[in-house]
C-alpha positions in Angstrom: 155.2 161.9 126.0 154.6 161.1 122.7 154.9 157.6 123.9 152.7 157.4 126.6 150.0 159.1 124.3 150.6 156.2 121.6 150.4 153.8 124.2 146.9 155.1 125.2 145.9 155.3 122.4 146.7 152.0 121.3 145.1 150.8 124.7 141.4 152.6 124.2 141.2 151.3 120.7 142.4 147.6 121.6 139.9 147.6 124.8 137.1 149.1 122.7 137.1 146.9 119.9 137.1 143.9 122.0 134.3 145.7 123.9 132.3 146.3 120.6 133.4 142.9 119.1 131.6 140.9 122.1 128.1 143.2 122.1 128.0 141.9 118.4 125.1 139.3 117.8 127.4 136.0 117.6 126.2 133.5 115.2 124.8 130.2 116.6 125.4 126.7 115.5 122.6 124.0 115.8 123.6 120.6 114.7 121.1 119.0 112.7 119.5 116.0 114.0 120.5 113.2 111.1 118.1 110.6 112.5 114.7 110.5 111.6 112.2 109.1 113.8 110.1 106.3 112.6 106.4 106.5 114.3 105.6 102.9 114.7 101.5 102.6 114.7 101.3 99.5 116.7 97.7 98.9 115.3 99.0 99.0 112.0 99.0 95.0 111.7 96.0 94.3 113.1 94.7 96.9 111.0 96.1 95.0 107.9 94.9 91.4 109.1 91.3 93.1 109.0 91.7 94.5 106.0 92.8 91.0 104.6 89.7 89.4 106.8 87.2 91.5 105.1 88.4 91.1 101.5 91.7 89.1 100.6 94.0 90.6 98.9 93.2 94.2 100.4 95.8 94.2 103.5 98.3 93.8 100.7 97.0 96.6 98.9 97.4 98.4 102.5 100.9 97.1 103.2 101.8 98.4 99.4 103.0 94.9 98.6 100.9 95.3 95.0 102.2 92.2 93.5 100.8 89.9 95.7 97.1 90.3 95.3 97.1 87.9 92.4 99.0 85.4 94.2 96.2 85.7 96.9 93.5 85.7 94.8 95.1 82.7 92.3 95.5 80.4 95.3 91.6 80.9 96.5 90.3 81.2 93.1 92.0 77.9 91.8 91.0 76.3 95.2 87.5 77.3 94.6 87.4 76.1 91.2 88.7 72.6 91.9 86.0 73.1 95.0 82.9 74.3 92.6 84.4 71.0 89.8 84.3 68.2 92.1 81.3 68.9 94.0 79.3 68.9 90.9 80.6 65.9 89.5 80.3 64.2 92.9 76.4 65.7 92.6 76.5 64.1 89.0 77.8 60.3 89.9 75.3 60.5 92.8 72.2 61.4 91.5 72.9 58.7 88.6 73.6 56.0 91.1 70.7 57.1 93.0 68.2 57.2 89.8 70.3 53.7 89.1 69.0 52.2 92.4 65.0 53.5 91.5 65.3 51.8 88.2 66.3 54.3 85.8 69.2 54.9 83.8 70.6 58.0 83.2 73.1 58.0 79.6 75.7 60.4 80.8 77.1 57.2 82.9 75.3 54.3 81.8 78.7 52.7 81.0 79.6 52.5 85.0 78.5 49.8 87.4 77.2 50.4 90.7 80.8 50.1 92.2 82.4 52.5 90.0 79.3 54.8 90.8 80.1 54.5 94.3 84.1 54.9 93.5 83.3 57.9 91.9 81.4 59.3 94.6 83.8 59.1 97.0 86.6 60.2 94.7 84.8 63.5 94.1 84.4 64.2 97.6 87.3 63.5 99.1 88.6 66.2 96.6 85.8 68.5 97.5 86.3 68.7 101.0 90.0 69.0 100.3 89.6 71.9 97.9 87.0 73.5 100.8 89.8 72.8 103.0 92.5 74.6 100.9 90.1 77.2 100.0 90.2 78.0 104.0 93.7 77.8 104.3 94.8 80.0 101.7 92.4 82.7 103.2 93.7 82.4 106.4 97.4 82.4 104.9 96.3 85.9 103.1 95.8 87.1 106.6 98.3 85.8 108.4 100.5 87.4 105.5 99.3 90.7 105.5 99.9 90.7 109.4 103.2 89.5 109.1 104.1 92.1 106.5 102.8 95.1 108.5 105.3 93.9 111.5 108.2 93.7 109.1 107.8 96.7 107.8 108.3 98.8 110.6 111.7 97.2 111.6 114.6 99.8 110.5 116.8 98.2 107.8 119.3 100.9 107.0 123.1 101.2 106.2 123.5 102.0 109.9 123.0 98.2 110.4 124.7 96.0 108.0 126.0 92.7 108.0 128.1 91.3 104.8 130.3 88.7 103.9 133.8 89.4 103.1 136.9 87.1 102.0 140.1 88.1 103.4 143.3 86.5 103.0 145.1 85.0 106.0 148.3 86.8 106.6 150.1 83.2 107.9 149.0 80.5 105.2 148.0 83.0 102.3 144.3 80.8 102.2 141.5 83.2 101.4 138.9 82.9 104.9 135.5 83.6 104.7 133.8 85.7 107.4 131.1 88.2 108.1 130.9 91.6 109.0 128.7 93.1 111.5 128.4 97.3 111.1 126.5 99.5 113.3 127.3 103.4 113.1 125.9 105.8 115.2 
């Protein structure tokens, strides 16, 4: 009897702690989600080619890419130097060839013939219209730059995605190979 009572009682508190232990609040896992999203701004570009188009050097500034607003504004400030240079000395050699052919003569180039006058002329344009020319293009480089720099940066470049070259030896000729290894974890 005392069995059967030990049994029982065995059996009520077995069945009602399994009973209790599954009314219990039960702890829930949530896996954290490792990958952060990257918002890409598809305006952001264009955004920095006007930037660049209104003043150079400022869709740099917008990219973050600092260091390369003096570059920018080197390349069209030495462009409009040699630009501002030439055109005045091609103004110079013309208005004394011109005061040359009205019969006066000016004694900054006295020393010059007619030919040389007209040399000089020419000279001094050509290299104005080629500084006006690179003045141009390095502002329209600065934009194309700053537009090309927006796109890269919203590529993901991460240790997820890796390539790197490795030397291995080869197990039959014992000749170090030279390969590369492509990596992409999830």
């Amino acid at each position: 009897m005392h069995k059967i009572i030990f049994i029982g009682l065995f059996l009520f508190i077995a069945g009602n702690t399994t009973v209790f232990a599954q009314t219990e609040t039960e702890a829930v896992l949530v896996a954290k989600d490792t990958l952060k999203s990257n918002d890409i701004d598809p305006l952001t570009p264009a955004k920095a080619a006007f930037f660049s188009a209104i003043l150079p050097g400022l869709g740099q500034a917008y990219n973050k890419k600092y260091w390369k607003i003096p570059l920018v504004y080197g390349a069209i400030g030495t462009s409009l130097y040699f630009y501002i240079d030439s055109n005045k000395k091609y103004h110079q050699y013309r208005d004394a060839y011109k005061s040359r052919l009205e019969g006066y003569v000016t004694d900054d180039l006295a020393f010059l013939d007619n030919n040389r006058l007209i040399a000089g002329q020419k000279f001094y344009q050509r290299n104005r219209d080629l500084s006006a020319l690179f003045v141009v293009a390095f502002y329209a480089l600065n934009i194309i730059d700053a537009n090309v720099n927006a796109h890269l940066l919203q590529f993901n470049v991460d240790e997820n995605l890796s390539m790197r070259p490795v030397l291995y030896q080869n197990d039959v000729t014992f000749k170090t190979n030279v390969g590369l290894t492509f990596n992409y974890n999830f």
